[in-house]
C-alpha positions in Angstrom: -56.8 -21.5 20.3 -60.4 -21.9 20.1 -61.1 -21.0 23.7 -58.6 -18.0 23.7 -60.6 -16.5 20.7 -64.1 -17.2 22.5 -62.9 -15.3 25.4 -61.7 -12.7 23.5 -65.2 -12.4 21.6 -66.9 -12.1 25.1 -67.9 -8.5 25.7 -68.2 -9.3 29.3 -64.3 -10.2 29.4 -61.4 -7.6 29.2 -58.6 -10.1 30.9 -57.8 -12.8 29.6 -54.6 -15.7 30.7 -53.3 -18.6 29.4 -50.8 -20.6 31.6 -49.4 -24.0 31.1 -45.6 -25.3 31.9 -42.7 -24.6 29.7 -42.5 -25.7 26.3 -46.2 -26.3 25.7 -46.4 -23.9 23.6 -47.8 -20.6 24.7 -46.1 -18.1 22.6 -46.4 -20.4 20.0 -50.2 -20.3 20.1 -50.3 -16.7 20.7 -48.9 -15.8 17.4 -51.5 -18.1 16.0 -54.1 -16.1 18.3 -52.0 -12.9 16.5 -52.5 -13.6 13.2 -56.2 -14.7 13.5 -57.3 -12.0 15.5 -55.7 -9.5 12.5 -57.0 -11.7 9.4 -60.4 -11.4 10.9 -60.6 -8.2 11.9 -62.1 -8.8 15.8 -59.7 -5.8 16.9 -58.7 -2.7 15.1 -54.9 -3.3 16.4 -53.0 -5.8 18.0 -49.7 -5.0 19.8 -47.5 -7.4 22.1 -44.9 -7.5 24.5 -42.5 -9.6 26.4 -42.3 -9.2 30.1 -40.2 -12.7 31.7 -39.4 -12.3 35.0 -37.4 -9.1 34.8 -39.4 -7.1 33.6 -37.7 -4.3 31.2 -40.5 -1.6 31.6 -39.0 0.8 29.5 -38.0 -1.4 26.7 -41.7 -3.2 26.6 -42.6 0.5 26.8 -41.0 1.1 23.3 -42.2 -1.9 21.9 -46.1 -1.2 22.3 -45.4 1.8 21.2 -43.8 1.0 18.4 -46.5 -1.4 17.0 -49.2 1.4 17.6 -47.1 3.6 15.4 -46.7 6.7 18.3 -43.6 7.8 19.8 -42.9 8.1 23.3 -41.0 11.7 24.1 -40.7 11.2 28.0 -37.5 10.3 29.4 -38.4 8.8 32.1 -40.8 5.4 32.3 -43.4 7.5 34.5 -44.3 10.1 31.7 -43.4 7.3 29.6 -46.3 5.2 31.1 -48.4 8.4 30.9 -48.1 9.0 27.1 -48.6 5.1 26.3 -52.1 4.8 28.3 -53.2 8.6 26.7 -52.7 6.8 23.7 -54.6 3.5 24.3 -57.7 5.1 26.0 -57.7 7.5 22.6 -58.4 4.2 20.3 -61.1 1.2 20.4 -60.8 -2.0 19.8 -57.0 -2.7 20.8 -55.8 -6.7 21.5 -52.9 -5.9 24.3 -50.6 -9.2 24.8 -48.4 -9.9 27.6 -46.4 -13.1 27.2 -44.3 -14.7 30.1 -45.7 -13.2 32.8 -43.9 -14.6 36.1 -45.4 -12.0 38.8 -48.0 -9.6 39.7 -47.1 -6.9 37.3 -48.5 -3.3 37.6 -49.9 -2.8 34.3 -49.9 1.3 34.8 -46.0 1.2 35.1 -46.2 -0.4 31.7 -48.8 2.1 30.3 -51.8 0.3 29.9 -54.8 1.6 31.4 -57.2 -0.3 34.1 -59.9 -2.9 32.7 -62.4 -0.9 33.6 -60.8 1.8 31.1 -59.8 -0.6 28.5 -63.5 -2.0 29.0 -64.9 1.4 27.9 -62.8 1.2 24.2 -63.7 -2.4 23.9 -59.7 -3.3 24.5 -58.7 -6.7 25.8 -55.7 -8.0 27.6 -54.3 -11.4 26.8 -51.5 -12.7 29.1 -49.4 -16.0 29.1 -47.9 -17.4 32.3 -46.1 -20.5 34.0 -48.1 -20.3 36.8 -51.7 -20.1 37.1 -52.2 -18.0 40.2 -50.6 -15.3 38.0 -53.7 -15.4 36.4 -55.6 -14.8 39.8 -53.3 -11.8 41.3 -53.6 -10.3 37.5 -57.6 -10.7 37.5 -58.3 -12.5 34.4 -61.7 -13.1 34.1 -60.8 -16.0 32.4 -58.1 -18.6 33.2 -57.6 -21.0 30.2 -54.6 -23.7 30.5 -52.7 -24.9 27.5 -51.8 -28.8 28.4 -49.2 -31.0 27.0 -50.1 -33.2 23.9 -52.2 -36.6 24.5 -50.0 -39.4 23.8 -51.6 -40.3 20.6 -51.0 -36.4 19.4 -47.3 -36.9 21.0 -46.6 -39.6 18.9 -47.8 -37.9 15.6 -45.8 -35.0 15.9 -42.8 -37.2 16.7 -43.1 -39.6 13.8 -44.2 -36.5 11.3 -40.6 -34.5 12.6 -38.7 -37.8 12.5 -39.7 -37.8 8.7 -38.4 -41.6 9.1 -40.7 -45.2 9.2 -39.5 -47.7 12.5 -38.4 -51.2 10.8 -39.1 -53.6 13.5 -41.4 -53.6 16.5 -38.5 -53.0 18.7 -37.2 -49.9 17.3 -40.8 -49.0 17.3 -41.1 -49.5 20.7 -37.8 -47.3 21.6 -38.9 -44.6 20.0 -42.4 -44.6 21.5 -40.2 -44.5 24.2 -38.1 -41.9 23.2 -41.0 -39.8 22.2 -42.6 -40.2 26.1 -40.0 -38.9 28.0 -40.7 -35.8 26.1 -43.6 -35.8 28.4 -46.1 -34.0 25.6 -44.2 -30.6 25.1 -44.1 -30.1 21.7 -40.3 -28.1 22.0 -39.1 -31.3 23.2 -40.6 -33.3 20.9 -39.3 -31.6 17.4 -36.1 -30.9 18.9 -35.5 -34.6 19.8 -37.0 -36.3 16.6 -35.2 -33.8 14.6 -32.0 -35.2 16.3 -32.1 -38.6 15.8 -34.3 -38.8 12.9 -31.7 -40.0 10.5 -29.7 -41.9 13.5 -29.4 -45.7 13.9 -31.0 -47.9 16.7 -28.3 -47.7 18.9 -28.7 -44.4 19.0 -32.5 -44.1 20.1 -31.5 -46.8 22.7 -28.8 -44.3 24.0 -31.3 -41.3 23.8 -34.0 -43.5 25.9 -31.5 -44.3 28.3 -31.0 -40.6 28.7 -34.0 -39.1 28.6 -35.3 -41.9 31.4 -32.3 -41.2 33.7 -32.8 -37.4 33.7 -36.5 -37.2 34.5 -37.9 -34.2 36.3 -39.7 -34.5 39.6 -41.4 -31.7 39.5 -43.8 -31.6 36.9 -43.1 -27.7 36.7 -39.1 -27.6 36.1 -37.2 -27.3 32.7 -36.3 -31.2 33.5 -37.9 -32.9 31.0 -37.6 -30.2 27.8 -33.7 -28.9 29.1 -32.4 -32.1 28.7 -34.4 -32.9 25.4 -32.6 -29.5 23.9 -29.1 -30.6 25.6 -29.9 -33.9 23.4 -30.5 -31.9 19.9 -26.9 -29.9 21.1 -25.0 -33.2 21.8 -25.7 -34.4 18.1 -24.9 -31.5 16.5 -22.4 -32.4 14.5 -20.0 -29.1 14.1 -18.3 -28.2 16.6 -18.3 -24.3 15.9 -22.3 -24.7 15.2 -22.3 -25.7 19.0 -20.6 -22.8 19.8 -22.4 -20.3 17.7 -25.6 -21.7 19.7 -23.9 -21.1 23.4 -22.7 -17.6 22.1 -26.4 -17.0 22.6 -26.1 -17.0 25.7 -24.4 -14.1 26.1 -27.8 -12.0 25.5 -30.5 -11.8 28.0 -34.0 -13.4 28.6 -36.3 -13.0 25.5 -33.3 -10.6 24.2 -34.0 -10.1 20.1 -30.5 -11.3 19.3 -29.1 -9.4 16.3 -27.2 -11.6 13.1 -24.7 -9.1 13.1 -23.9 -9.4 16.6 -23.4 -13.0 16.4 -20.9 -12.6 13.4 -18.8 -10.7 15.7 -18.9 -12.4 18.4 -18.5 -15.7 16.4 -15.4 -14.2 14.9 -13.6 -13.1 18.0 -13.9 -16.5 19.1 -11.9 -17.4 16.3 -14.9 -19.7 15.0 -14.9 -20.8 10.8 -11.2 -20.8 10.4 -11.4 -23.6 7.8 -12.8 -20.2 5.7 -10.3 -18.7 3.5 -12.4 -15.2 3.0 -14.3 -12.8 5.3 -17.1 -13.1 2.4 -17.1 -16.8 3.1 -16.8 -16.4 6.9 -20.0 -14.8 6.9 -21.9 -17.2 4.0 -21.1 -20.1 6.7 -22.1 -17.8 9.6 -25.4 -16.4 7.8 -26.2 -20.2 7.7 -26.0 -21.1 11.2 -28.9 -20.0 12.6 -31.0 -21.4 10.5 -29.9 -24.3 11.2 -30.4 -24.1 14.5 -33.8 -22.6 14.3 -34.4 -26.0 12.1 -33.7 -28.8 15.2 -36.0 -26.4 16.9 -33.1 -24.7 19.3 -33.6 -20.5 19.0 -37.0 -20.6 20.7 -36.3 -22.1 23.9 
């Protein structure tokens, strides 16, 4: 985060991208980058948005928008657009994020003006990508990559998740194991030690065996943390909490699923039946995503 926040300090910098692979932890990090950069008071406002790789112009749009406290009265994203970058060229000092940025993306559809524009207010763009010639084709001036953990930094997260001490060198050594195939990507890393922290040996072997088979051969794919998070699934041990979980895929990319939504779609599946009340029902289905969010599977 260091880096990120020197850039951001440079006057000579407007654009500014962070790529590494999925699961590193982008996002992550920019909400640390977030809360720093308000806490310290570098920029007078900080607003962010999702793009993913289809881009929703008019709901990202609304979401600027809404964090810079205007309201768009344009119907369509054009005069939209228009109203948004009026808006940004009136203030100084705004930090504009863009995370998970697969393409080119023309920033003027969204609403933000040019860097040479956002250069005159002392305003800064901050993008996060997969692919780091998204950073070239979106002209950052500077191109900062977020790698996977060292091994040594691997194996403390894992052991600090795992909450657990190994009793012999050879369960030791499986879950050193264990902990490699998750190849440094800290998502893969909490959700596995979170799902076989309390599990016996057999069951780390089992895990290794897995994780081994299923190895990715491009460095690039969802291999290595996709499997990890089908490995937290596997253990859950309810059968309706694995089902509350794939309901979730019912909503799209980077889609702000709604509780309430959940609840109904939980109950027309006929899920919690063992409840005798609505009231309880929804106790019991209140829980479930937090339990979820806890083995590290609503961020992925």
């Amino acid at each position: 985060m260091n880096e990120v926040m020197k850039a951001l300090t440079d006057d000579e910098v407007t654009a500014v991208g962070v790529y590494g692979m999925g699961g590193v932890g982008k996002t992550t990090m920019v909400k640390h980058v977030v809360a720093h950069a308000r806490k310290s008071g570098i920029f007078d406002c900080v607003i962010m948005g999702v793009v993913s790789q289809s881009p929703d112009y008019r709901k990202i749009q609304g979401t600027l928008a809404d964090l810079l406290g205007v309201t768009l009265g344009a119907e369509t994203e054009i005069g939209r657009a228009a109203g948004l970058s009026k808006e940004m060229k009136r203030r100084n000092k705004i930090l504009i994020i863009l995370d998970d940025i697969w393409g080119r993306t023309e920033l003027s559809k969204i609403g933000i003006p040019s860097y040479k524009e956002l250069q005159k207010c002392k305003s800064k763009v901050l993008l996060t990508t997969r692919i780091r010639n998204v950073c070239h084709v979106m002209e950052c001036q500077e191109k900062i990559t977020l790698n996977v953990l060292s091994k040594e930094d691997s194996w403390t997260l894992f052991v600090r998740i795992a909450r657990r001490s190994f009793e012999s060198t050879t369960f030791d050594g499986i879950a050193k194991k264990v902990a490699g195939e998750c190849r440094g990507l800290p998502i893969a890393l909490i959700a596995v030690a979170r799902a076989l922290g309390d599990k016996e040996l057999v069951e780390w072997k089992r895990a290794a065996q897995r994780l081994e088979k299923s190895q990715s051969a491009n460095p690039d794919d969802y291999g290595e943390a996709s499997e990890c998070i089908k490995l937290s699934y596997d253990y859950l041990k309810d059968e309706d909490y694995k089902s509350f979980f794939l309901l979730c895929c019912l909503f799209p990319e980077d889609h702000e699923i709604n509780i309430e939504d959940l609840f109904r779609y939980a109950i027309g599946k006929g899920l919690f039946q063992d409840a005798e009340t609505m009231d309880e029902v929804r106790g019991t289905a209140d829980s479930v995503p937090f339990k979820l969010l806890n083995l590290n599977m609503g961020f992925w």
